[in-house]
HTML snippet that shows the backbone in 3Dmol.js (N, CA, C, O; Angstrom):
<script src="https://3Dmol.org/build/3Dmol-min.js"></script>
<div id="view" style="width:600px;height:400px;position:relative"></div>
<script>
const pdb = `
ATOM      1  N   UNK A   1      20.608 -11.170   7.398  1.00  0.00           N
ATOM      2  CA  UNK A   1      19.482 -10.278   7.194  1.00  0.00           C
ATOM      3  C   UNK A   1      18.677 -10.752   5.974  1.00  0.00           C
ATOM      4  O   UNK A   1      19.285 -11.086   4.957  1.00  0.00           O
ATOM      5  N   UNK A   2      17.275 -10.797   6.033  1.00  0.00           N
ATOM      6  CA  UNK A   2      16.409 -11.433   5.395  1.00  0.00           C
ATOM      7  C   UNK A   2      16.117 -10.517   4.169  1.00  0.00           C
ATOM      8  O   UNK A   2      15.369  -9.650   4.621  1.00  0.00           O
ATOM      9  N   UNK A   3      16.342 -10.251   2.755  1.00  0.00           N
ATOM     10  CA  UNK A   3      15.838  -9.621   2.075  1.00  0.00           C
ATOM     11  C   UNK A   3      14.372  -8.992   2.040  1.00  0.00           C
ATOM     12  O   UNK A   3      13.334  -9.629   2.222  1.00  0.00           O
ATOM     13  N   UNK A   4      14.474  -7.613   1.773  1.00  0.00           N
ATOM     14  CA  UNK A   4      13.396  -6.965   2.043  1.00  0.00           C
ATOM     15  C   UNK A   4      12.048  -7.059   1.429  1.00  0.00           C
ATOM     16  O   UNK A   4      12.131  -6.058   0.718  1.00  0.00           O
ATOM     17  N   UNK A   5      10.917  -7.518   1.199  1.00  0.00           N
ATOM     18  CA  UNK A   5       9.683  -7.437   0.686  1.00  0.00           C
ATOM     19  C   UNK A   5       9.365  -6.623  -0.335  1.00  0.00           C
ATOM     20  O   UNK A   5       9.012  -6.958  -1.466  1.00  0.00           O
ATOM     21  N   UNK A   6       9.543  -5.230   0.231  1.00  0.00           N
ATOM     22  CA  UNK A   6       9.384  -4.110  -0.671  1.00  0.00           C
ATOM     23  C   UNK A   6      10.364  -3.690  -1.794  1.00  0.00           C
ATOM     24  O   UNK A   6      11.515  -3.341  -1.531  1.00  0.00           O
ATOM     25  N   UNK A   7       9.843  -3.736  -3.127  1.00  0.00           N
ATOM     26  CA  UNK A   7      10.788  -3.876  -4.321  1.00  0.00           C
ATOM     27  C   UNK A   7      10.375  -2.487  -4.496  1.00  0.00           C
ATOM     28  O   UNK A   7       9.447  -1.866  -3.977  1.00  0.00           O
ATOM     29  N   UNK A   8      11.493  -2.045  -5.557  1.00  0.00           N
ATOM     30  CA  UNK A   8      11.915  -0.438  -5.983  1.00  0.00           C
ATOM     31  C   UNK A   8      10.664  -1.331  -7.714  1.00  0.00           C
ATOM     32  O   UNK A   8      10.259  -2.493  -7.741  1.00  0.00           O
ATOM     33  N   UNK A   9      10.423  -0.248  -8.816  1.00  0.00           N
ATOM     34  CA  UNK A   9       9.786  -0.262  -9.553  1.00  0.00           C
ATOM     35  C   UNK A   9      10.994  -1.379 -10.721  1.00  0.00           C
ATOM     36  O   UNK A   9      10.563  -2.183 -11.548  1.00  0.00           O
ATOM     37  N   UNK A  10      12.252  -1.147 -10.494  1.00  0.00           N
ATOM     38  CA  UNK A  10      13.273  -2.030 -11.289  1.00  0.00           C
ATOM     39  C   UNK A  10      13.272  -3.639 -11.431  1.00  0.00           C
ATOM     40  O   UNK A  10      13.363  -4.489 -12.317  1.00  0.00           O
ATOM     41  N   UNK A  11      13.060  -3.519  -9.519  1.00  0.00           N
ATOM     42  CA  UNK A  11      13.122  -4.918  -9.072  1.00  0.00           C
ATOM     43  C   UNK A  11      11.790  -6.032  -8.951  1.00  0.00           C
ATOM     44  O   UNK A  11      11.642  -7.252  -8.873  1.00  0.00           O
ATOM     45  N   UNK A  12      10.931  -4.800  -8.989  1.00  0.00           N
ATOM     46  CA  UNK A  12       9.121  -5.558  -9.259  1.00  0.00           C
ATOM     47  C   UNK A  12       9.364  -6.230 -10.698  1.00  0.00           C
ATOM     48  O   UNK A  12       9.219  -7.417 -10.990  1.00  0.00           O
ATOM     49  N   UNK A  13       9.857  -4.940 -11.698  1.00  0.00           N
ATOM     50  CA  UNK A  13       9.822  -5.556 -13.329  1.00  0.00           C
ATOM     51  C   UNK A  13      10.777  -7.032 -13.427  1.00  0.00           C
ATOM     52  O   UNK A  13      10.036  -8.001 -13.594  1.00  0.00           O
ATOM     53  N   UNK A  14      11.852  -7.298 -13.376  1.00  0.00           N
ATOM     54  CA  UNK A  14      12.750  -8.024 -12.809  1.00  0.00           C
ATOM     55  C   UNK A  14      12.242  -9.499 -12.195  1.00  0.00           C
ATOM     56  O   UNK A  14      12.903 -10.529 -12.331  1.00  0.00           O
ATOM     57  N   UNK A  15      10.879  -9.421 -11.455  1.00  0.00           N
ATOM     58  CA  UNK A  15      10.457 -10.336 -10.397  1.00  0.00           C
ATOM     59  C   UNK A  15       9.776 -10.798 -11.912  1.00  0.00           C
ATOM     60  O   UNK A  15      10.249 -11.508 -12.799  1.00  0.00           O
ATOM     61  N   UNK A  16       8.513 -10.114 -11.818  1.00  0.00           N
ATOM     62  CA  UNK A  16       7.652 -10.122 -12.766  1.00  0.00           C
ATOM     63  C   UNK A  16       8.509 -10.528 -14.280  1.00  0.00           C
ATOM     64  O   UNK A  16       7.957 -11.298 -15.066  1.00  0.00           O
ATOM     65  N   UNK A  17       9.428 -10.140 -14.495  1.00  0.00           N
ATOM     66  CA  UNK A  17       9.877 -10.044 -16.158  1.00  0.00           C
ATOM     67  C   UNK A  17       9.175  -9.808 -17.562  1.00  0.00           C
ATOM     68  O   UNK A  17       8.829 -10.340 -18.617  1.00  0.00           O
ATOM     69  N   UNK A  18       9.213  -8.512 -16.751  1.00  0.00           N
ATOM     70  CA  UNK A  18       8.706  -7.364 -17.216  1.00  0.00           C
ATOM     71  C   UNK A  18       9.401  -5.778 -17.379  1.00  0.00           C
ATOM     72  O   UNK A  18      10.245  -5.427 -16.554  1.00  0.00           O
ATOM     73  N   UNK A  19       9.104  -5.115 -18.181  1.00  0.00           N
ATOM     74  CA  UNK A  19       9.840  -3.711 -18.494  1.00  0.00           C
ATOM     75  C   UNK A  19       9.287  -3.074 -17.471  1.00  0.00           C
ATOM     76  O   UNK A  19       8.143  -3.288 -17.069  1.00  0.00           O
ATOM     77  N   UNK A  20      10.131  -2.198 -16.965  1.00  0.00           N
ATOM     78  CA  UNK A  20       9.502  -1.186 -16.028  1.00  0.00           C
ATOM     79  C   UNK A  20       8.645  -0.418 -16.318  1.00  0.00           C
ATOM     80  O   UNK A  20       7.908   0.091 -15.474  1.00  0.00           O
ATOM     81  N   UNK A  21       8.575  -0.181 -17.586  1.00  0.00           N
ATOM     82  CA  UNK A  21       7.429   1.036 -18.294  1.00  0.00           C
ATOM     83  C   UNK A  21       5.829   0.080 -17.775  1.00  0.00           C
ATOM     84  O   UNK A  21       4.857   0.677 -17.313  1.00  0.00           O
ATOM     85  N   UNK A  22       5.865  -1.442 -17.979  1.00  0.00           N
ATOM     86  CA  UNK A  22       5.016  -2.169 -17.320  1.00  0.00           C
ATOM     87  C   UNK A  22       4.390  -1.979 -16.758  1.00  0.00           C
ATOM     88  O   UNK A  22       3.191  -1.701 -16.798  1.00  0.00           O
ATOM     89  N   UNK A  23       5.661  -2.184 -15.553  1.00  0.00           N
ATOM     90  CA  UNK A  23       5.000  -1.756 -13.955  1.00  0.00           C
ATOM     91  C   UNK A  23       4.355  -0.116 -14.005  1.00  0.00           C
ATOM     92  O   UNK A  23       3.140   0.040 -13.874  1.00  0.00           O
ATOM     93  N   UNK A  24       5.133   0.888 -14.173  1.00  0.00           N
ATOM     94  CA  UNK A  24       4.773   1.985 -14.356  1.00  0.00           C
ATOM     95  C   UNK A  24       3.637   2.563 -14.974  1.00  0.00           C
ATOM     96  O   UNK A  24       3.302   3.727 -14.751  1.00  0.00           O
ATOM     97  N   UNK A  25       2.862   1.595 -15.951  1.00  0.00           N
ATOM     98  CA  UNK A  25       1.516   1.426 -16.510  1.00  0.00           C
ATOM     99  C   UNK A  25       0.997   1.110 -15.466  1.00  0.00           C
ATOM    100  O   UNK A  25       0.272   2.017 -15.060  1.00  0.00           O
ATOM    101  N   UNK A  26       1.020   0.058 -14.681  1.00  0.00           N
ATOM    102  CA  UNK A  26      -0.065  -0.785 -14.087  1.00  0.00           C
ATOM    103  C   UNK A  26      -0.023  -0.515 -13.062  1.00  0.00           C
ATOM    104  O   UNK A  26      -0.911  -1.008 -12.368  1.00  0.00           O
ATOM    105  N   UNK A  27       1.208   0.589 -12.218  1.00  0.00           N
ATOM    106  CA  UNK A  27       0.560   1.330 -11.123  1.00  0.00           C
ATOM    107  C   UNK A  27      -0.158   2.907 -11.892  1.00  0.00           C
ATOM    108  O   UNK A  27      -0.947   3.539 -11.189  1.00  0.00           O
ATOM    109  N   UNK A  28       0.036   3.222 -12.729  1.00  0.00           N
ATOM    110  CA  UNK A  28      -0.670   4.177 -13.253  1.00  0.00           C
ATOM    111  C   UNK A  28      -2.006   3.972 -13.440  1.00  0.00           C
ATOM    112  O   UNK A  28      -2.778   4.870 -13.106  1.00  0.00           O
ATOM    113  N   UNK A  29      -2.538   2.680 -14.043  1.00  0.00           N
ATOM    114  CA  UNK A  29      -3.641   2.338 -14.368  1.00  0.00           C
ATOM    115  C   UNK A  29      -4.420   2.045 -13.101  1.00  0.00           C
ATOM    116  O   UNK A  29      -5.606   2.372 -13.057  1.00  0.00           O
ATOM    117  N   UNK A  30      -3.984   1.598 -12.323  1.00  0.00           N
ATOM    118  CA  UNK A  30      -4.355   1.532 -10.635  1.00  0.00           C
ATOM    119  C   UNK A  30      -4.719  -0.587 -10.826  1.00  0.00           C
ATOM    120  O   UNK A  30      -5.537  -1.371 -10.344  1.00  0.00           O
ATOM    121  N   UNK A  31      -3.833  -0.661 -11.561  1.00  0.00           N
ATOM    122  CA  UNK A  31      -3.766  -2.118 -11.767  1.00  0.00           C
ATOM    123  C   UNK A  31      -2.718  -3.483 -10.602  1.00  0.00           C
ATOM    124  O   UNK A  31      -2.674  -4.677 -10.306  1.00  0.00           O
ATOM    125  N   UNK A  32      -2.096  -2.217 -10.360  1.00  0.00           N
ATOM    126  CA  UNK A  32      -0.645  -2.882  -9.553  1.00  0.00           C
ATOM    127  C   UNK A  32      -0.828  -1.856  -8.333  1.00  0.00           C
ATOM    128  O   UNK A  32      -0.565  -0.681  -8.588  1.00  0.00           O
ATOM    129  N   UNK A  33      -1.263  -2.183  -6.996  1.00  0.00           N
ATOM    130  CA  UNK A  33      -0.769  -1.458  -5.444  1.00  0.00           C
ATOM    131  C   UNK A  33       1.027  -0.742  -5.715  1.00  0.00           C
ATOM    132  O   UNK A  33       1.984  -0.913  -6.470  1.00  0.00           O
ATOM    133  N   UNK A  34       0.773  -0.200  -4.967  1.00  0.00           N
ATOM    134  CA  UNK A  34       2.578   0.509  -4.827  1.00  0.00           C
ATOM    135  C   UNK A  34       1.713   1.825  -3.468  1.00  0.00           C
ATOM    136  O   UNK A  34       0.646   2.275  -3.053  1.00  0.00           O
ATOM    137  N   UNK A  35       3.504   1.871  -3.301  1.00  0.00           N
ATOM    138  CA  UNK A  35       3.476   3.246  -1.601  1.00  0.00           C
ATOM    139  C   UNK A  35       3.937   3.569  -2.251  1.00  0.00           C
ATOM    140  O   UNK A  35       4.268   2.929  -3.250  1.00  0.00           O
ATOM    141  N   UNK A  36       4.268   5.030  -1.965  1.00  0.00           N
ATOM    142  CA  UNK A  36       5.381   6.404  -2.660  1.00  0.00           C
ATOM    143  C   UNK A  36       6.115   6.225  -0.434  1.00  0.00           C
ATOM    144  O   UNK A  36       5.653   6.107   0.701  1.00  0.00           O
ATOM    145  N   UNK A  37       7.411   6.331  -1.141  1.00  0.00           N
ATOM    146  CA  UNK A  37       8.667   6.482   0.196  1.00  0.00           C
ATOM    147  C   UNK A  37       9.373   7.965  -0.224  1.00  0.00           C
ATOM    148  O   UNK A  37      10.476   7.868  -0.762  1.00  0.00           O
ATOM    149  N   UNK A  38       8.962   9.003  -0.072  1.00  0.00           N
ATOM    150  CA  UNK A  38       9.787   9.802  -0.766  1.00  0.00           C
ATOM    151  C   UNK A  38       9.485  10.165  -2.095  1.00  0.00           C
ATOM    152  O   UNK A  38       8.432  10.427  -2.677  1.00  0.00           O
ATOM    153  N   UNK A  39      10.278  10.133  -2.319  1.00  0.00           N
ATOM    154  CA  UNK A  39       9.738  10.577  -3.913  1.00  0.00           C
ATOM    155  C   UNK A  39       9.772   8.938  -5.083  1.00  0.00           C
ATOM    156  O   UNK A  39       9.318   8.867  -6.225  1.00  0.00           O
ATOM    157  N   UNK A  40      10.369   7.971  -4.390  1.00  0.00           N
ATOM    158  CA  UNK A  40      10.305   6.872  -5.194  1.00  0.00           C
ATOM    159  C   UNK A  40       8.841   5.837  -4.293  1.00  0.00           C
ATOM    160  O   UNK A  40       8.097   5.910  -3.314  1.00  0.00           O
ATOM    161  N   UNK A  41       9.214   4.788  -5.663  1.00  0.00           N
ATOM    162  CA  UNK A  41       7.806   3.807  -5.242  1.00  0.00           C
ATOM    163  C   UNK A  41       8.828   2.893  -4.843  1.00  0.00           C
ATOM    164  O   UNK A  41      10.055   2.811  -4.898  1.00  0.00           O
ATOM    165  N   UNK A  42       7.244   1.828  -4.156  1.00  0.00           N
ATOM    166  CA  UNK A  42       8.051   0.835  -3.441  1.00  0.00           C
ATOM    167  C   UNK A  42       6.709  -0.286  -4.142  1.00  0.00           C
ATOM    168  O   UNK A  42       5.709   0.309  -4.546  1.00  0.00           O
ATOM    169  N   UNK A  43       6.716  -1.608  -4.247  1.00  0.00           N
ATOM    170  CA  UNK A  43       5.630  -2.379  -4.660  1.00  0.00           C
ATOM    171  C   UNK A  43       6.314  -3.598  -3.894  1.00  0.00           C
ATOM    172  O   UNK A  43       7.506  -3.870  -3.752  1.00  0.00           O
ATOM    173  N   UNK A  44       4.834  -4.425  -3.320  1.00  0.00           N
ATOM    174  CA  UNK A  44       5.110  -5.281  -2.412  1.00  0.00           C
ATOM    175  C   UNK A  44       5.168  -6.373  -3.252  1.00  0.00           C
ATOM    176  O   UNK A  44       4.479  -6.316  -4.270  1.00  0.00           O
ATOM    177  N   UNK A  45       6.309  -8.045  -2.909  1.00  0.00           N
ATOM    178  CA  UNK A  45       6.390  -9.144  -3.679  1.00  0.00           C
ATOM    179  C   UNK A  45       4.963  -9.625  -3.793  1.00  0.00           C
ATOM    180  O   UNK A  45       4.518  -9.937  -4.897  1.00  0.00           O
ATOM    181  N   UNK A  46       4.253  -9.696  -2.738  1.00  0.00           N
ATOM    182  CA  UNK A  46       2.991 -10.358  -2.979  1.00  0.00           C
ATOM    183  C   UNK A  46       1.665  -9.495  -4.110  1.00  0.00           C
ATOM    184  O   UNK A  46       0.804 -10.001  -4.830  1.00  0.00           O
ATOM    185  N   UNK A  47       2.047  -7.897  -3.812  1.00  0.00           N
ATOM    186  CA  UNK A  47       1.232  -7.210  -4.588  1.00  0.00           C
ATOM    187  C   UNK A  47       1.702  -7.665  -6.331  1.00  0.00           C
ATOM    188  O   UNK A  47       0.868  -7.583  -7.233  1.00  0.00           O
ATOM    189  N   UNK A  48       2.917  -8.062  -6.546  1.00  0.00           N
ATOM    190  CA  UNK A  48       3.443  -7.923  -7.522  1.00  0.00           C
ATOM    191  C   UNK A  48       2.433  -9.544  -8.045  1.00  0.00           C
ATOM    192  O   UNK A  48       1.657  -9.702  -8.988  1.00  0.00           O
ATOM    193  N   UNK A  49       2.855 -10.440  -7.042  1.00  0.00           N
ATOM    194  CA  UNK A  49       2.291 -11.822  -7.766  1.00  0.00           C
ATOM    195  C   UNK A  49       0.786 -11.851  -7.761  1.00  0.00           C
ATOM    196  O   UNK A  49       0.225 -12.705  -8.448  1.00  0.00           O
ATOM    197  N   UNK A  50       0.013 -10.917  -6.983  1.00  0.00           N
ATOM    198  CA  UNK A  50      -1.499 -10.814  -7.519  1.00  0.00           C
ATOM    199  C   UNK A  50      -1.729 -10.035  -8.490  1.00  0.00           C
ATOM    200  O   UNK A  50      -2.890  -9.973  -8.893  1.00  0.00           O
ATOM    201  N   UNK A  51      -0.606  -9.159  -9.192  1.00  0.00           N
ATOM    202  CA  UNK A  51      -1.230  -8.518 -10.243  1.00  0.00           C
ATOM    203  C   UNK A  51      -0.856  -9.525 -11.362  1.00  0.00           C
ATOM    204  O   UNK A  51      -1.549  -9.440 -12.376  1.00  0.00           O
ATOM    205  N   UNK A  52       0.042 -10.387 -11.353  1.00  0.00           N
ATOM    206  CA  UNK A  52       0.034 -11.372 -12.705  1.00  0.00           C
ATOM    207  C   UNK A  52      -0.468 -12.221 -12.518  1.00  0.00           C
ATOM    208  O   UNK A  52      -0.873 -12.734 -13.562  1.00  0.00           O
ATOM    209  N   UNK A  53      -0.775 -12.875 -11.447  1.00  0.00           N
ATOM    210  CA  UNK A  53      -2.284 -13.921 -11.492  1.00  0.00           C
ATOM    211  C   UNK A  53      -3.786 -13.150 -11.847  1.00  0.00           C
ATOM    212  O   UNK A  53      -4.562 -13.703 -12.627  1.00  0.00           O
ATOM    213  N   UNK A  54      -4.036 -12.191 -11.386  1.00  0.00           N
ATOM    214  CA  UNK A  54      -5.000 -11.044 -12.256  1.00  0.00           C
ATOM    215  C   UNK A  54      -4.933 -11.367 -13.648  1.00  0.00           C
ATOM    216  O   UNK A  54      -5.729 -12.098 -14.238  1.00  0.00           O
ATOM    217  N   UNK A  55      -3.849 -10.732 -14.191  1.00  0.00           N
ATOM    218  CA  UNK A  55      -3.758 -10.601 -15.218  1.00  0.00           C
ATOM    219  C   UNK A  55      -3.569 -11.970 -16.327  1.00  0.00           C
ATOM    220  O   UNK A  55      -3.373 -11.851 -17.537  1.00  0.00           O
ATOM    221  N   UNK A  56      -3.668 -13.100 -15.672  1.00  0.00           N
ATOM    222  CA  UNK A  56      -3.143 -14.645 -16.386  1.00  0.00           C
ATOM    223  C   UNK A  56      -4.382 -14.829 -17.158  1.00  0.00           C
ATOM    224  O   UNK A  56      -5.484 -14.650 -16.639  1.00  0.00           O
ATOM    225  N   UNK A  57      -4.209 -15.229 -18.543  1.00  0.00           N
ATOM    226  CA  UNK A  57      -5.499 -16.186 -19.178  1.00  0.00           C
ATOM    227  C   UNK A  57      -4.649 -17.509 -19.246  1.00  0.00           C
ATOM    228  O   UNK A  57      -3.569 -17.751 -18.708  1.00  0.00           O
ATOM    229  N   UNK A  58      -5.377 -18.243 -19.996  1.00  0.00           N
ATOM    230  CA  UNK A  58      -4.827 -19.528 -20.199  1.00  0.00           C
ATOM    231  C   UNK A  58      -5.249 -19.043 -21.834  1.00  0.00           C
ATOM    232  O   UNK A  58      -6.342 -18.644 -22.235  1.00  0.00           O
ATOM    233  N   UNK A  59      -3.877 -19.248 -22.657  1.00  0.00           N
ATOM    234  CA  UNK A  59      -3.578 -18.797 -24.188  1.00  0.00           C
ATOM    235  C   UNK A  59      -4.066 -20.148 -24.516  1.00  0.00           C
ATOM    236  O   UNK A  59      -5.227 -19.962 -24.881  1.00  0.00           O
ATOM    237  N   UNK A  60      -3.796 -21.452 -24.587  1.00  0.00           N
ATOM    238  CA  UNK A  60      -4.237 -22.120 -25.372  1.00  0.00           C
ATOM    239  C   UNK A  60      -5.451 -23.370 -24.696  1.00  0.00           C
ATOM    240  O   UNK A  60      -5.092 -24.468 -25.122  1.00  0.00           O
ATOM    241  N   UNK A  61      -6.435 -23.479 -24.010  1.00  0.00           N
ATOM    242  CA  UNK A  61      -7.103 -24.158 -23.429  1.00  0.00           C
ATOM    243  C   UNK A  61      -7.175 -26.053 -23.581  1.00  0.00           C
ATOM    244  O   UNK A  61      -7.269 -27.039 -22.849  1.00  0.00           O
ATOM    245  N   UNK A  62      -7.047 -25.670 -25.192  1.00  0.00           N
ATOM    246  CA  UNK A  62      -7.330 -27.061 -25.860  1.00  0.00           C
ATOM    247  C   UNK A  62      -6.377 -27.954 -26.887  1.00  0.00           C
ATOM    248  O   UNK A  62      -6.573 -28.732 -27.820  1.00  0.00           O
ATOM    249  N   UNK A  63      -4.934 -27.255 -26.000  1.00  0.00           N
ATOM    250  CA  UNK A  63      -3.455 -28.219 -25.677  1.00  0.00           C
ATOM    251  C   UNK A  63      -3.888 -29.467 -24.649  1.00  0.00           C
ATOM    252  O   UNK A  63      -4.707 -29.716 -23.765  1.00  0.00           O
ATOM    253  N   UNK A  64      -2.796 -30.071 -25.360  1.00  0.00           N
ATOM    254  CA  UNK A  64      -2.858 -31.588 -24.480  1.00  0.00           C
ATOM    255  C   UNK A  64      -2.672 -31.280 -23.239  1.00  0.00           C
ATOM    256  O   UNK A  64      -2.523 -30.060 -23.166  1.00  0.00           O
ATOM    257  N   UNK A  65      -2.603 -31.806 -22.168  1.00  0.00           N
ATOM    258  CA  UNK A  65      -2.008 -31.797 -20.909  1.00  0.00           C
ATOM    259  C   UNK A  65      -2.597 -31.599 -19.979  1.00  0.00           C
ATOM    260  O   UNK A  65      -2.835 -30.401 -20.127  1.00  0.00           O
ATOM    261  N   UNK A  66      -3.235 -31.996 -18.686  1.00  0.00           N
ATOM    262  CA  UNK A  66      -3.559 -31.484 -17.828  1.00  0.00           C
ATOM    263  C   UNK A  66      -3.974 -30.007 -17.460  1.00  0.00           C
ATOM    264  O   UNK A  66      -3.518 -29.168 -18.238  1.00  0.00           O
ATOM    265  N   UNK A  67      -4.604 -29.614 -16.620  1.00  0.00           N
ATOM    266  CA  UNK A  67      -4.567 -27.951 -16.089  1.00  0.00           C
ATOM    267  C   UNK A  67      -3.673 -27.876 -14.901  1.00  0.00           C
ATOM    268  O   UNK A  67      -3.298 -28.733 -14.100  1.00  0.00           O
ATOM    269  N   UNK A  68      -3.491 -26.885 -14.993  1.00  0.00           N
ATOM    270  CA  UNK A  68      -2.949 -26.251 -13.765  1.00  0.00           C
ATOM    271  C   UNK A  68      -3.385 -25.402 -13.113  1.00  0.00           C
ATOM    272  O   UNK A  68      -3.038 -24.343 -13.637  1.00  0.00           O
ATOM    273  N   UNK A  69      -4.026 -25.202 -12.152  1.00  0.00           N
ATOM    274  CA  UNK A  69      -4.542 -24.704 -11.174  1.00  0.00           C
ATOM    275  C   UNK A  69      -3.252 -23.646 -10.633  1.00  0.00           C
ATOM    276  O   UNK A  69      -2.203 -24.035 -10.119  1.00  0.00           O
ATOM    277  N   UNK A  70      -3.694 -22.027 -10.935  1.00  0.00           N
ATOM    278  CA  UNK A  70      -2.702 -20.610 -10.274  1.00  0.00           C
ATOM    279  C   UNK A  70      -3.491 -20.683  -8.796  1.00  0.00           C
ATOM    280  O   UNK A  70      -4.693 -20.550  -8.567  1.00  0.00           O
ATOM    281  N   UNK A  71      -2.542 -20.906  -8.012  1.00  0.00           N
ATOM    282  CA  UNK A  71      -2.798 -20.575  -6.512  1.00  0.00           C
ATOM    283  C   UNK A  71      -3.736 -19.288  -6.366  1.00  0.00           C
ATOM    284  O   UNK A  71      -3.419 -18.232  -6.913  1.00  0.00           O
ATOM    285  N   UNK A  72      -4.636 -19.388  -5.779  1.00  0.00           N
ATOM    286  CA  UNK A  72      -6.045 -18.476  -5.256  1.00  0.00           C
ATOM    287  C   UNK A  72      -6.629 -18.483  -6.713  1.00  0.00           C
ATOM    288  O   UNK A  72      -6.827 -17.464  -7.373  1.00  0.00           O
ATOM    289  N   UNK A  73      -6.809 -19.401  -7.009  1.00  0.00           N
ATOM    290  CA  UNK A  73      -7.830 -19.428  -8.153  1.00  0.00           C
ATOM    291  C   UNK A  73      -8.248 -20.470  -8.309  1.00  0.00           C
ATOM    292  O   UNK A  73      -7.529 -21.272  -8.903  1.00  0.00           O
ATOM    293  N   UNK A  74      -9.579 -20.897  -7.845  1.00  0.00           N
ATOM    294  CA  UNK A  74     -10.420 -22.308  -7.904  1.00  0.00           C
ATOM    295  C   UNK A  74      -9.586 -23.380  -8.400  1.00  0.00           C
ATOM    296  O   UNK A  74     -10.044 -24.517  -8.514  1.00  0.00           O
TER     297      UNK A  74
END
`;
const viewer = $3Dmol.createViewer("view");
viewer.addModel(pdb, "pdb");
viewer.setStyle({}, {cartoon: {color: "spectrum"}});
viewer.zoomTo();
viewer.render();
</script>
């Protein structure tokens, strides 16, 4: 059986590595997608990796090295 897509708010932070209070901001802020199942959330792997490519700068531009190009971003 194929592990499930849909992460609990523990396992998004975890993916991400990040505190759950995090995630819990950034679906609060309406920054991060999430379903309510009940009374808990659920956040999808892919919702999870477009909110930190969203959220990516590049901290130092004018380090040595090549760029790197984040997937769906020119």
């Amino acid at each position: 059986m194929e592990p499930s897509p849909w992460l609990t708010a523990r396992e998004a932070a975890k993916r991400a590595r990040v505190g759950v209070k995090a995630i819990y901001a950034a679906i609060h802020q309406r920054k991060l997608k999430a379903v309510r199942v009940g009374v808990s959330l659920r956040v999808h792997v892919e919702w999870v990796d477009a909110w930190l490519q969203a959220g990516a700068e590049e901290v130092n531009p004018e380090a040595p090295g090549r760029p790197i190009a984040w997937p769906g971003r020119g």
